[in-house]
BAVEXDREN-479125 format. One line per 4 residues: number of its first residue (from 1); for each residue x, y, z of C-alpha. Coordinates in steps of 0.001 Angstrom, whole numbers. Example, Ala and Ser with C-alpha at 12.3 -4.5 7.8 and 13.67 -1.06 7.14 Angstrom:
BEGIN
1	12300/-4500/7800; 13670/-1060/7140
This chain:
BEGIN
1	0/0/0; 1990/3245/-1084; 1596/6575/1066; 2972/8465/-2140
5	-511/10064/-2558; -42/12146/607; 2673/13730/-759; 1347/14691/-4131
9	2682/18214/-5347; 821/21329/-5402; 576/21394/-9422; -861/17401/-9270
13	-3388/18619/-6683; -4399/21985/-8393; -5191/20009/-11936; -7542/17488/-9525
17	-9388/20823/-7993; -9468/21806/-11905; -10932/18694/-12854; -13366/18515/-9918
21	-14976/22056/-10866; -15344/21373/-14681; -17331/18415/-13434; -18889/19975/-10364
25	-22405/19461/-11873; -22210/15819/-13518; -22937/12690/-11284; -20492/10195/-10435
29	-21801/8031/-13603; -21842/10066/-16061; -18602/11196/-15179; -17198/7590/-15174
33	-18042/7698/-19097; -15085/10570/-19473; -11854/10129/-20803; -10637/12269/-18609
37	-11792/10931/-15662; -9717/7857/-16546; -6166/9676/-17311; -6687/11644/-13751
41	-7282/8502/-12128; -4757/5613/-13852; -5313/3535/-10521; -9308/3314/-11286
45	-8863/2516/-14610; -5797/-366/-14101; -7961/-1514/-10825; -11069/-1793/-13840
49	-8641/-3516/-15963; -7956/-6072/-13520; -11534/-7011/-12331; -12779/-7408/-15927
53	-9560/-9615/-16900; -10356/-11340/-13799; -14494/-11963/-14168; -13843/-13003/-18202
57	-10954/-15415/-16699; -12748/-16706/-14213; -16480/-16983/-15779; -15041/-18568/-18792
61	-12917/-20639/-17399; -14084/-21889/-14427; -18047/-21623/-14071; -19361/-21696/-18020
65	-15978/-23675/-19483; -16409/-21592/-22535; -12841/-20221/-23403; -9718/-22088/-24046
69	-6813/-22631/-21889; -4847/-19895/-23721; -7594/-16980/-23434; -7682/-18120/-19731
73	-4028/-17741/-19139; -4068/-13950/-21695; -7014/-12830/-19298; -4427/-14089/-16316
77	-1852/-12185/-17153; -3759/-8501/-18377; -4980/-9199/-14937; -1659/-9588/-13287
81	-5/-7155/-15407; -2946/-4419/-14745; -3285/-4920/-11003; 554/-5632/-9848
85	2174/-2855/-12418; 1747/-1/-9835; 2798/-1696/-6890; 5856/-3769/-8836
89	7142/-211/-9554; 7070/1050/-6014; 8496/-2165/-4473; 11372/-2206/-7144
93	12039/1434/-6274; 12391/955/-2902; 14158/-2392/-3468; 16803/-529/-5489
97	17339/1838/-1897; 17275/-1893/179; 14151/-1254/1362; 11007/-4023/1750
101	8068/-2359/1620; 3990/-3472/1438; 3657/-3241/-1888; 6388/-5789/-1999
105	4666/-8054/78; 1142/-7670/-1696; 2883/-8643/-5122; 4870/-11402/-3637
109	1478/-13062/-2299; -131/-12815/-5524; 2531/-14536/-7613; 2392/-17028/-4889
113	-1476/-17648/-4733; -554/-18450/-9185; 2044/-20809/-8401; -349/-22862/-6461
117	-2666/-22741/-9315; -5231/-20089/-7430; -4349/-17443/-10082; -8312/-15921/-9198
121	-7445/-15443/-5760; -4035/-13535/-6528; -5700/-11516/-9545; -8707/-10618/-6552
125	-6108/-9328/-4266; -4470/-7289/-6608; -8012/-6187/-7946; -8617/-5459/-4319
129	-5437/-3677/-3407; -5080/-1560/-6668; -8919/-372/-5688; -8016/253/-2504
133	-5045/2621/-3154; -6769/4297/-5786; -9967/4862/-3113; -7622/6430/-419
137	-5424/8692/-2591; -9082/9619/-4090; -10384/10262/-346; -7448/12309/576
141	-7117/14592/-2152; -10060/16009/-407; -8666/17253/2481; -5540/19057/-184
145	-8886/20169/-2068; -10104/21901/843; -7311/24085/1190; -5225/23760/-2030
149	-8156/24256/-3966; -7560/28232/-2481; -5454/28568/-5496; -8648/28567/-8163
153	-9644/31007/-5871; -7475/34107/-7798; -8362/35829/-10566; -6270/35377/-13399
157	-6168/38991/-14738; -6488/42331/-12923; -7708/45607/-13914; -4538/47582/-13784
161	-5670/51116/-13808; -2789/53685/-16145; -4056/57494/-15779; -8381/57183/-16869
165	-7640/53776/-18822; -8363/50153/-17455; -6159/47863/-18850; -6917/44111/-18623
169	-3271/42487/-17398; -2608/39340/-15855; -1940/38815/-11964; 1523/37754/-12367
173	2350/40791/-14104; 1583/43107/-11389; 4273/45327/-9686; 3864/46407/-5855
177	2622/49977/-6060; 672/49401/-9313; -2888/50452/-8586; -5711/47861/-9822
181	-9627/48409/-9650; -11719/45585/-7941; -15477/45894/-9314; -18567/44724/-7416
185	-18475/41429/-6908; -15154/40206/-8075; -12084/38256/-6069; -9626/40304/-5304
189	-6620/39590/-7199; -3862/40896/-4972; -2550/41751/-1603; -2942/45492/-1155
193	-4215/48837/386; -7558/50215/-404; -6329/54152/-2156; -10283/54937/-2841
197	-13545/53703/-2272; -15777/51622/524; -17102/48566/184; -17138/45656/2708
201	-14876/42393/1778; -16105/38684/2627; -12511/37339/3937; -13578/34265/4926
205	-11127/32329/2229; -7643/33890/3761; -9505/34841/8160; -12031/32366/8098
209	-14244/35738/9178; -17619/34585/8726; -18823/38573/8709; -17718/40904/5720
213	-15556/43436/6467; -15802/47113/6023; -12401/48639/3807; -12286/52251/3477
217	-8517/54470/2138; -5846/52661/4339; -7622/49107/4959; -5431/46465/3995
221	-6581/43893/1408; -5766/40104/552; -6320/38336/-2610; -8982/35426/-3419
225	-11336/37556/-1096; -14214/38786/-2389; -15641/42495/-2736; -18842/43492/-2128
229	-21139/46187/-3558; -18430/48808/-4183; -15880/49743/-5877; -12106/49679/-5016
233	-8953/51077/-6168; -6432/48904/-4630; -2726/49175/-4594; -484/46618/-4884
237	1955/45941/-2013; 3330/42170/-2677; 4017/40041/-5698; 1064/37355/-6887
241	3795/34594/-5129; 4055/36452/-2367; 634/37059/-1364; -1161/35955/1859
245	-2995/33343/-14; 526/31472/-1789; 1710/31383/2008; -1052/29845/3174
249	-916/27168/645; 2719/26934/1267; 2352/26731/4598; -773/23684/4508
253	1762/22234/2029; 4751/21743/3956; 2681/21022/7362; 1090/18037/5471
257	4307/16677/4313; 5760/17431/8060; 4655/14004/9781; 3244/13840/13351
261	5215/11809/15450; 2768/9111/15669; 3345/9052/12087; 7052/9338/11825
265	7626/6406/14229; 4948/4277/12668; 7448/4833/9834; 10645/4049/12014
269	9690/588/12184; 7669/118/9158; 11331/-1600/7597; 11574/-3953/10328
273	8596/-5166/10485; 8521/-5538/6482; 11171/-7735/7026; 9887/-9842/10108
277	6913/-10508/8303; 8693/-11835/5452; 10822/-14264/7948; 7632/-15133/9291
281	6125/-16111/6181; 9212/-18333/5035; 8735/-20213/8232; 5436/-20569/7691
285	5805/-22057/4295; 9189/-24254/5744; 8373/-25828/8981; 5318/-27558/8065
289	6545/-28939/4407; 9811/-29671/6372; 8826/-31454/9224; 5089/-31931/8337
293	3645/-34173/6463; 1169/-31088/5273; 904/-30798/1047; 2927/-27868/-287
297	445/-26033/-2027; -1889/-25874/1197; 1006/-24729/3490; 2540/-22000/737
301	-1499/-20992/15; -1326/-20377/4026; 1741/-18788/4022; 325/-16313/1080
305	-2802/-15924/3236; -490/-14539/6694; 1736/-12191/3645; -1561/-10753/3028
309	-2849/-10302/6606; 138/-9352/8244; 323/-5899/5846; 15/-3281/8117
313	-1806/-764/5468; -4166/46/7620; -1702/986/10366; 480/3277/8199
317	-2294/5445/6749; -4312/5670/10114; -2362/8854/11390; -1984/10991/7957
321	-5454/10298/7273; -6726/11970/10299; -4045/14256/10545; -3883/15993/7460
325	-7916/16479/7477; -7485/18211/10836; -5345/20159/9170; -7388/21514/6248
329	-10162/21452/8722; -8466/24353/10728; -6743/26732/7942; -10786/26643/6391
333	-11386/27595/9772; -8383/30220/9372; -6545/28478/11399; -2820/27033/10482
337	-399/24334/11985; 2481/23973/10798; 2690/20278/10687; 1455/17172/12529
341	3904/17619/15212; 2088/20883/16215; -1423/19414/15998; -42/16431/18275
345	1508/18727/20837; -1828/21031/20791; -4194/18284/22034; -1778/17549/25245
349	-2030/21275/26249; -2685/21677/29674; -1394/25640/30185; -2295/28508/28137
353	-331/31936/28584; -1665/35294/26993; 205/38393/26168; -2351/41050/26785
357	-2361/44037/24675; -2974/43033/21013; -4251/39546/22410; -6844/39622/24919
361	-7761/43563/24005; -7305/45522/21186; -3743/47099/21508; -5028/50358/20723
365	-6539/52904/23636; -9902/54071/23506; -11867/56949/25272; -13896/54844/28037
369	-14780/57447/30224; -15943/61007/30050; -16613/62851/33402; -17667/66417/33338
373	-17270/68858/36315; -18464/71925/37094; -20407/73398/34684; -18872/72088/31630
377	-20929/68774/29334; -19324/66222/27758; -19092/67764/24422; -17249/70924/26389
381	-14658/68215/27923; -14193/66563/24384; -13950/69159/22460; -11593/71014/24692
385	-9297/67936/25021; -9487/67154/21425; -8466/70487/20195; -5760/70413/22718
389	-4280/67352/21279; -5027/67641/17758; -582/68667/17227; 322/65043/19124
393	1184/62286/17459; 144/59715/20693; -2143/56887/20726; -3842/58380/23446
397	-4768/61518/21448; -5895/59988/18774; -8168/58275/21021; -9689/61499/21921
401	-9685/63003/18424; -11301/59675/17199; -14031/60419/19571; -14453/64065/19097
405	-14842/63156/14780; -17830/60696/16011; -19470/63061/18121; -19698/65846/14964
409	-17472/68696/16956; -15723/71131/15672; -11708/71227/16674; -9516/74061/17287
413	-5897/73392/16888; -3845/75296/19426; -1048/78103/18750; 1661/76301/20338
417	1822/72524/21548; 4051/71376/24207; 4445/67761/25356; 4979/66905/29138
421	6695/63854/29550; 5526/60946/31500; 2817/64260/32684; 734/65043/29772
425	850/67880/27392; 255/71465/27509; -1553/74010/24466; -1761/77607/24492
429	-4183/79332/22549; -3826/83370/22315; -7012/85171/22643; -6096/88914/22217
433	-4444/89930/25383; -4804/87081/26956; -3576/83311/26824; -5533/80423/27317
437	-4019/76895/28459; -4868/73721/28472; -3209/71808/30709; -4483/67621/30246
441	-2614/65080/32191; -1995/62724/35246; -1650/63723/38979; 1922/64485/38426
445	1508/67073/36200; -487/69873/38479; 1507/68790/41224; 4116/70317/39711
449	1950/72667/38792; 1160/73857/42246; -2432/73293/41482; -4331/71966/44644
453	-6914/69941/43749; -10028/68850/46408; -10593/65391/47455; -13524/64942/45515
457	-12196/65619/42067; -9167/63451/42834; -11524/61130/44168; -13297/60901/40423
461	-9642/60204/38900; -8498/57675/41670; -11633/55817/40953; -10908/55400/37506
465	-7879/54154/37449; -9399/51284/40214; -10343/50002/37078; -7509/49970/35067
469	-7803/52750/33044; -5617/55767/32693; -7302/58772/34010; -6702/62038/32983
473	-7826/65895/34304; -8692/68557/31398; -8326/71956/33388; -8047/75515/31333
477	-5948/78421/33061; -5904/82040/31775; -3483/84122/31940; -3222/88240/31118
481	103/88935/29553; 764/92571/31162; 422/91461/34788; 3474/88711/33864
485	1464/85709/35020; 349/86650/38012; -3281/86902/38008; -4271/83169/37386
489	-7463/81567/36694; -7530/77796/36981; -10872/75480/36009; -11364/72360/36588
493	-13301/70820/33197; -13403/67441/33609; -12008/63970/33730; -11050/61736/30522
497	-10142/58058/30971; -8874/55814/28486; -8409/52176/28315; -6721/48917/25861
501	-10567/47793/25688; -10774/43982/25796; -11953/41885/23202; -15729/41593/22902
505	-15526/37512/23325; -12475/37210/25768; -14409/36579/28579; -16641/33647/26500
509	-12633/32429/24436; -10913/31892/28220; -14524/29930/29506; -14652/27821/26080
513	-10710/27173/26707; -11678/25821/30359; -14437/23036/28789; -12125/21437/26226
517	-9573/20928/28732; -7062/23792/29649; -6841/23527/33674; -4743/27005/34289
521	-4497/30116/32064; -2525/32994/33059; -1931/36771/31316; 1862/38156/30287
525	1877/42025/30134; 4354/44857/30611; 1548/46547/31772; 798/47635/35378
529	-695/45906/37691; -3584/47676/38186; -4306/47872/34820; -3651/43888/34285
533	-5635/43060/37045; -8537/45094/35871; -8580/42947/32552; -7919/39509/34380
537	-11359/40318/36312; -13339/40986/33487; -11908/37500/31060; -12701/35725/34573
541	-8669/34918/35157; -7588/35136/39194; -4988/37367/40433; -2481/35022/40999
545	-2618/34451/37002; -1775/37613/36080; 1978/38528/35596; 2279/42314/35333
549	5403/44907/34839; 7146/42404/32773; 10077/42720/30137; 10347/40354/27254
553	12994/38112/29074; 10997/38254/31849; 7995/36766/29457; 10012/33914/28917
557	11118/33379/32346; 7530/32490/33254; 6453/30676/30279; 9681/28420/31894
561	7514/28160/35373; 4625/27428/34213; 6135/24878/31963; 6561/22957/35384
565	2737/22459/35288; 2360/20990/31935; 2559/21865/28332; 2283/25334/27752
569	1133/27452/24811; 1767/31016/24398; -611/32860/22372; 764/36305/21408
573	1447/38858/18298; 4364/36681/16756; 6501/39665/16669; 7340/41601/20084
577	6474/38339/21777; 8697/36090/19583; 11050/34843/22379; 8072/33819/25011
581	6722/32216/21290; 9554/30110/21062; 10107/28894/24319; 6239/27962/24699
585	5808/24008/23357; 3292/25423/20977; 3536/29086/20207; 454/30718/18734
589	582/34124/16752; -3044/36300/16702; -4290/37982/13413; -1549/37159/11226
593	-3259/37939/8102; -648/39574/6049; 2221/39825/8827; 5268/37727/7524
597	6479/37687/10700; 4530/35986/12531; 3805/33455/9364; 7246/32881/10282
601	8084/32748/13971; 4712/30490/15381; 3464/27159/15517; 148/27763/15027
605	-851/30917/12519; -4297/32936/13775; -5492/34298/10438; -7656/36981/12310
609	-7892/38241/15378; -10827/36294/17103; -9824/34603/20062; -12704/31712/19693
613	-10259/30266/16921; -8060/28844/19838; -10274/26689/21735; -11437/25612/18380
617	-8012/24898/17356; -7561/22475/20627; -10761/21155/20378; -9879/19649/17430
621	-6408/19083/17800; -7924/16590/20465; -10565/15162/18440; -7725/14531/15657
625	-6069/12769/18609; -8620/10768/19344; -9674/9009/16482; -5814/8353/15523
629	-6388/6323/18835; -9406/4695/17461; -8012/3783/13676; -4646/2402/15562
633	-6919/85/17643; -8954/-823/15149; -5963/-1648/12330; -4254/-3649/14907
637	-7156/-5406/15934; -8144/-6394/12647; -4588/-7523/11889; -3758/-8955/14829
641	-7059/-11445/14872; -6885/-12181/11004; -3121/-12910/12067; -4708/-15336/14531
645	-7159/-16864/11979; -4352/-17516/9499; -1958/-19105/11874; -3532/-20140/15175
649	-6697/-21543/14224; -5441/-24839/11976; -3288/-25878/15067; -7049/-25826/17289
653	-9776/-26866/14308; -7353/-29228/12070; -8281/-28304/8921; -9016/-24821/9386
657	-7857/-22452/6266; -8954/-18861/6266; -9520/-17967/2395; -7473/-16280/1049
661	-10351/-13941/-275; -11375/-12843/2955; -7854/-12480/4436; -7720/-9743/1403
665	-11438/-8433/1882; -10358/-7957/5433; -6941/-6546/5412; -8257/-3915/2500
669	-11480/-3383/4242; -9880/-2359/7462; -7473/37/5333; -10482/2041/4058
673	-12376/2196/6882; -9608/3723/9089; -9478/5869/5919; -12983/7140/5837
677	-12475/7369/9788; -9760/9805/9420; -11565/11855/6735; -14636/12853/9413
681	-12407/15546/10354; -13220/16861/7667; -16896/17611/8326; -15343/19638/12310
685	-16393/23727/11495; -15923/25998/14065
């Protein structure tokens, strides 16, 4: 039974998804009646070959005694020739490295079963085996399909737009910076930027985002996604090969040829058992002619019988089967392993670490809190702060100006901007005689200040940041230029707070993680504490989980400790958490879409930033797990009792001979079934 199938190239595969969508409507019969169906699938048509061969041989020969001796040996040998030529090649190939392999032993105990004169039963199992080979590399092109088939995905031309022209060019022509129009409707034929228009984008093929996403000037783009009811001038930013999509088929590519280590020591002793089976058989066919007074043909026809049943076909495809359907399974899920090892190592994960910012919230601060005082409204307080801050360049006053362009207010930019550091920032506006400041910041800053501020407005700001967030007083101070300074009138206007805000389903990701299985989760951050213990209360993770103030080294120092409690993955931004990524056992990079980097530096590749992906991702790394547990019970089961059949049962029922027939019907029964076992994992969605 060869494995070569798993390892078919990208280009074989691609032609197959080709071939599948040109006969997308057609049922399986009518389809059978193509040529082309044929030359895609030479093992059908030789493993046809063979069972005709065989039924003229053996209704002619044996049942009606209509055809000659010579037409019954010509139909003998089309049906040798036709069932044994694939596997004679990849035995001889391997024989040429010194290497026994099943396809060797299959052969060998069909050109056994014709020297005993029971050339029907040897042309059945190589009918039988030929089938079966050609049903399982049939079966798991589907789970390359499922992912590979991504590639049929991209347009083939673009519409490259030079000055007011459209010019119809192909993909592979395009230059980064080129600018291309998408039309309603249509795939998206490159990675870019959006340079004009809105429209939303349906990105399930590359995120696995189930909800279209809104692009506007500046939203980043992938190819093989599709637009939606507007136009879009996109610029090009990577080469056709280089896009998002070619990496993710690289990537599924290379993780299916990357063996779990189930798999790889399956493998390791795949040679040795080859050959003990072979001894065994010899002895089989020796001892009882030799010291027996057993015929020869009914001890080599037994011997034949324990080549068959001692193939361990079933046991060498159990784990890719499974494994690499997992696999598609979670990149059409937009999630990607990296190989089998990962997938293996996922389902024993008992310890989960988050980084925080990026991870469990957004990364990027957002106005939380708006608390007027005195006589001032919110609008006053926004609209204050947000002309104040309209000459900085920090992500905090963007925050503010973001909100102040929502609420419809109207900013003034300050004369002169100054920026207080680790305080907050000063702006001076110059109203005739008179200057006007506007002083924002922390408790710090009007400290030094000499501003005295009552116990009930610091109360407002010392509640806030109770919760984490970074409070901040807006208070205005003018100032008459001819009295030098001296006559000063400070005013309090309000409170702003901002916050990381946490992801909308962190709280319902960290419970999901607890019911498939992870026992202790804890949070990394350089934050402070206050701050990280704010967001540990609201994803429901205790105190003693959070790990606050730290440096990067520091990141992997307790990714090292909690490694002492079990396998540990770190789930992070692939980039500024790369060394904590690394020393994790499985390191997991969020909303990777388009970021080389962390394509590069993980184990397991987020596509977007939804958090549910990860207990999805171990839920079915374990459910991958477990039903390589059930197909390597079940193939060593079947082969260990048809084993028993062949070779125990004549020494307790003299007499006894398991047919050869159903030695085969078993052995290549059980091989499909673990097959079709595997492929279920197929049907897992998120």
């Amino acid at each position: 039974m060869t494995t070569q199938p798993i390892n078919a190239t990208l280009e074989q595969t691609s032609s197959a998804v080709r071939s599948a969508q040109r006969g997308g409507g057609n049922s399986l019969a009518r389809a059978l009646l193509t040529p082309a169906f044929w030359r895609e699938n030479p093992e059908l048509a030789l493993a046809a070959i063979t069972l005709i061969a065989l039924l003229v041989g053996w209704i002619g020969g044996s049942l009606t005694d209509t055809l000659p001796g010579w037409a019954i040996t010509v139909a003998a040998l089309i049906a040798f020739v036709a069932g044994g030529i694939t596997g004679t090649r990849e035995a001889l190939a391997d024989a040429l490295k010194w290497e026994l392999n099943i396809d060797f032993l299959m052969v060998t105990a069909a050109l056994g079963a014709a020297f005993i004169g029971e050339w029907e039963e040897g042309a059945l199992l190589l009918f039988l085996f030929t089938l079966s080979g050609a049903l399982e590399g049939f079966a798991l092109d589907r789970t390359r399909k499922a992912i590979e088939g991504l590639i049929e995905l991209r347009p083939e031309t673009a519409w490259l737009r030079r000055g007011d022209e459209l010019i119809e060019t192909a993909v592979d022509d395009l230059q980064p910076g080129d600018v291309v129009v998408v039309k309603p409707g249509e795939r998206l034929p490159v990675d870019g930027v959006v340079v004009r228009g809105t429209s939303t984008c349906d990105q399930s093929p590359i995120t696995g985002e189930s909800v279209p996403v809104y692009k506007e000037p500046g939203s980043d783009v992938f190819s093989a996604t599709i637009n939606g009811s507007g136009a879009l001038d996109v610029q090009v930013t990577k080469l056709a090969s280089e896009s998002t999509l070619s990496k993710i088929i690289q990537l599924v590519q290379e993780a299916q040829e990357d063996a779990a280590p189930t798999q790889r020591l399956i493998d390791r002793y795949s040679q040795p058992y080859t050959l003990t089976v072979i001894g065994a058989t010899l002895l089989a066919m020796l001892i009882p002619w030799l010291f027996g007074s057993e015929p020869f043909s009914e001890t080599l026809y037994r011997a034949m019988t324990l080549l068959v049943v001692a193939s361990p076909c079933a046991l060498i495809i159990s784990t890719p089967a499974s494994i690499l359907s997992a696999i598609a399974a979670a990149a059409r899920g937009g999630v990607l392993f990296k190989g089998g090892a990962y997938l293996e190592k996922t389902a024993q994960i008992d310890v989960l670490a988050f980084d925080k910012t990026g991870t469990l919230t957004y990364g990027k601060p957002e106005l939380t809190d708006i608390r007027p005082l005195n006589d001032y409204s919110v609008e006053d307080v926004v609209r204050i702060a947000a002309g104040a801050e309209s000459l900085s360049e920090h992500p905090i006053a963007r925050a503010i100006l973001n909100r102040a362009l929502k609420m419809g207010l109207e900013i003034e930019e300050p004369q002169e901007f100054r920026s207080i550091a680790g305080h907050g920032i000063q702006a001076i506006y110059q109203r005739g005689n008179q200057q006007e400041i506007i002083y924002i910041g922390n408790d710090r800053l009007f400290m030094s200040e000499s501003m005295d501020l009552s116990p009930a407005i610091r109360m407002v700001g010392s509640s806030l940041q109770k919760q984490g967030k970074t409070a901040m007083l807006v208070v205005r101070r003018s100032t008459v230029e001819d009295t030098l300074g001296d006559d000063r009138d400070w005013e309090v206007v309000g409170y702003l707070a901002v916050a990381d805000t946490l992801r909308e389903n962190a709280a319902a990701s960290i419970a999901a993680l607890r019911k498939v299985g992870v026992r202790k989760m804890a949070m990394l951050t350089g934050d402070n504490h206050s701050v990280a213990e704010a967001i540990a209360r609201q994803v429901g993770l205790a105190d003693e989980d959070v790990y606050a103030e730290l440096l990067p080294e520091q990141k992997v120092e307790i990714v090292r400790r909690l490694a002492l409690e079990g396998r540990v993955a770190m789930v992070g931004d692939g980039v500024n958490d790369a060394p904590a990524l690394a020393t994790a056992s499985v390191g997991i990079a969020m909303g990777a879409a388009g970021t080389d980097v962390a394509l590069e530096t993980a184990d397991i590749v987020l596509m977007s930033d939804d958090l549910s992906r990860i207990p999805f991702a171990i839920g079915l790394s374990r459910k991958a797990e477990r039903i390589v547990r059930q197909n390597l019970v079940f193939s060593l089961g079947v082969m260990l009792t048809l084993i028993l059949l062949t070779i125990v049962a004549p020494l307790i029922v003299p007499g006894f001979r398991l047919p050869l027939p159903l030695g085969v019907v078993g052995h290549e029964g059980s091989t499909l079934i673990v097959v079709m076992n595997g492929l279920r994992m197929l049907a897992v969605r998120k």
